[in-house]
C-alpha positions as CSV (number, residue, x, y, z in Angstrom):
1,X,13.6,-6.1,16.6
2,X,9.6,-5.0,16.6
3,X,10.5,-2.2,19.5
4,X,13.2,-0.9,16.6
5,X,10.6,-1.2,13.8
6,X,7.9,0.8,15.6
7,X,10.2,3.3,17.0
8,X,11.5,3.9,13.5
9,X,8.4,4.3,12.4
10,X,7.2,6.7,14.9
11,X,10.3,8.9,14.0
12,X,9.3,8.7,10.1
13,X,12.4,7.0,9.2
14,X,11.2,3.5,8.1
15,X,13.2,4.0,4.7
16,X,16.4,3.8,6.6
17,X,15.6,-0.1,7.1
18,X,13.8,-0.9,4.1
19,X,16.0,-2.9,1.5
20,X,17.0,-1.4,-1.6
21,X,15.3,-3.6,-4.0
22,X,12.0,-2.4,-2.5
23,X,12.6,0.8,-2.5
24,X,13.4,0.4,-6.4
25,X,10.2,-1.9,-7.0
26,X,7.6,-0.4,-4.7
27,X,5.9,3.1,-4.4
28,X,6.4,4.2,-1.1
29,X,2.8,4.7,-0.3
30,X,2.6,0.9,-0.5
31,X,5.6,0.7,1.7
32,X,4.2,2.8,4.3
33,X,0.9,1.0,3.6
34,X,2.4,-2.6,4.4
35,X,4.2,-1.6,7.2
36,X,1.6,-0.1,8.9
37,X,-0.3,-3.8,8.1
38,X,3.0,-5.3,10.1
39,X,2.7,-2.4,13.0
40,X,-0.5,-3.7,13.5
41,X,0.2,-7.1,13.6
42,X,3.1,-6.6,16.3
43,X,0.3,-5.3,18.5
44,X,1.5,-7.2,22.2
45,X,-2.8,-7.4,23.0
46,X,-3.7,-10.3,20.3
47,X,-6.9,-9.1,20.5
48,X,-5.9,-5.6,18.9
49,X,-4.2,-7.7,16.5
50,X,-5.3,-7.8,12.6
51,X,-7.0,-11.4,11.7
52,X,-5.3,-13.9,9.0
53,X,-8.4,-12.9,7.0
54,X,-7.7,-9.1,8.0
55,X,-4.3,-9.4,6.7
56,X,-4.9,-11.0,3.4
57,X,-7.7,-8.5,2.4
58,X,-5.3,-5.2,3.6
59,X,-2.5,-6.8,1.2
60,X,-5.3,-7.2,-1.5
61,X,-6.4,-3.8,-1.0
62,X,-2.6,-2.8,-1.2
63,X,-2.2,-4.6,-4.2
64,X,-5.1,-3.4,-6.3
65,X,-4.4,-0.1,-5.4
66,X,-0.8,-0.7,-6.9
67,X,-2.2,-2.6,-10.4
68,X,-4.7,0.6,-10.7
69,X,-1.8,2.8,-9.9
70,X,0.2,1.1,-12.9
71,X,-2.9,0.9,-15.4
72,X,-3.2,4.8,-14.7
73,X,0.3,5.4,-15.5
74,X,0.0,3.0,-18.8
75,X,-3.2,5.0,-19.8
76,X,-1.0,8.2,-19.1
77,X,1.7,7.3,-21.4
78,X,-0.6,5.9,-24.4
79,X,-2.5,9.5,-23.8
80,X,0.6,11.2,-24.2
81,X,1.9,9.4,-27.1
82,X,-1.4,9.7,-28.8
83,X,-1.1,13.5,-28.1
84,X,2.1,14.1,-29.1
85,X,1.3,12.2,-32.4
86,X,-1.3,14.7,-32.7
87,X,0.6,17.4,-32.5
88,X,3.4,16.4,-35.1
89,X,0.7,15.7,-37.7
90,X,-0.8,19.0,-37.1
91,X,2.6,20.8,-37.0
92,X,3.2,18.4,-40.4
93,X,-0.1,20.0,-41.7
94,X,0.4,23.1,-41.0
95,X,4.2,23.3,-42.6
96,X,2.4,22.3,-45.9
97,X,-0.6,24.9,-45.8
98,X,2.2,28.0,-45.0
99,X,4.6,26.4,-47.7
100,X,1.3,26.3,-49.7
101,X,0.5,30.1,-48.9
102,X,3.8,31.4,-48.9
103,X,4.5,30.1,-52.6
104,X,4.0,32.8,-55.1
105,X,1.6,32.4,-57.6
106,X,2.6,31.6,-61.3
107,X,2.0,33.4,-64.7
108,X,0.5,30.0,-66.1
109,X,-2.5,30.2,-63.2
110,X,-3.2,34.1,-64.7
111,X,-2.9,32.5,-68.4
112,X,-5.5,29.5,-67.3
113,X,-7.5,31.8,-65.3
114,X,-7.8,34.3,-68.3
115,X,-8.8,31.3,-70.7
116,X,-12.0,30.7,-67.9
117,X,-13.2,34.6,-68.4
């Protein structure tokens, strides 16, 4: 089973054995991430092998990267919604000020107008 894993992963197919749910749930940099992590750990020299406290800071690392990875995609959406809020008040605005320009003036603004002179 680890000679399959590695060999899969030296021929860039590691997807072809990862389950479906993960695929759905993770990125795949965090795939490749962990599984790299595992490689390691299947080193046959323990010495070459990650440490217990090795391990749990990679998967930290791994994890933070993925929370910052969703808080940047959050920020993303809020920006765009705030944007495109933007953008249909000032396409709102801008309706009223050519409605505003584009309606003819009246004879009862010449009247009042001729009543200031």
């Amino acid at each position: 089973m680890n000679t399959h894993f590695i060999m899969l992963m030296e021929d860039n197919r590691l997807f072809d054995i990862i389950d479906a749910r993960v695929k759905e749930r993770c990125q795949n940099e965090e795939v490749i991430l962990v599984a790299n992590l595992a490689r390691r750990c299947l080193n046959l020299n323990g010495k070459n092998r990650p440490t217990m406290r090795e391990v749990t800071l990679e998967l930290e690392r791994i994890i933070g990267l993925s929370q910052k990875e969703l808080n940047i995609q959050e920020n993303c959406k809020i920006s765009k919604n705030i944007m495109e809020g933007a953008s249909n008040d000032w396409d709102a605005s801008k309706n009223i000020m050519d409605d505003a320009v584009s309606t003819p003036i009246t004879g009862d603004f010449d009247k009042h107008h001729n009543m200031l002179i």
